[in-house]
C-alpha positions, 0 to 999 in steps of 0.5 A, a space after each residue: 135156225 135162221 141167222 141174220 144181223 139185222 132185221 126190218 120189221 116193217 109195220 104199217 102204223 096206219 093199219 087199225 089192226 097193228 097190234 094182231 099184225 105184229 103179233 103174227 109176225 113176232 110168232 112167225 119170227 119165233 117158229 123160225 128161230 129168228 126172235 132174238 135177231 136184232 129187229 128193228 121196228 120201222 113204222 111206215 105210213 106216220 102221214 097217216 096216222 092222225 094220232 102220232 104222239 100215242 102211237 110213239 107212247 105205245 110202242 116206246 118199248 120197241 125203240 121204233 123208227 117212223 117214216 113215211 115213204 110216200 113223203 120221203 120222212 124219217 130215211 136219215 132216222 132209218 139209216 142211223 138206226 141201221 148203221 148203230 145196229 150193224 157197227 
């Protein structure tokens, strides 16, 4: 079993494959024990995605973070959401 207080699983929500990607990670996550260790879903690439508001509809249920690093959007987002997790 692996142990962490936080993990970042880093998404790129342009990619029109997202949801297999996801999966794969979830299942990789799961065979290493590591499915209940506090992830935080971060969804880069929000500059191109031409759909954000279904994007954020879709995946509310992961409680998400978006940014986008080319454009330097959404870092206080991420902060805010790594610090509420490890306080």
């Amino acid at each position: 079993m692996i142990e962490a207080d936080l993990l970042l699983h880093i998404i790129d929500a342009a990619d029109p494959k997202i949801d297999e990607k996801i999966e794969v990670v979830e299942n990789i996550l799961k065979e290493l024990g590591c499915e209940n260790s506090g992830a935080i879903y971060v969804f880069n690439k929000i500059d191109l995605v031409t759909d954000l508001e279904t994007l954020r509809k879709t995946y509310e249920h992961l409680n998400p973070v978006y940014i986008s690093a080319k454009k330097k959007a959404g870092y206080e987002d991420l902060k805010n959401a790594i610090s509420k997790h490890l306080l």
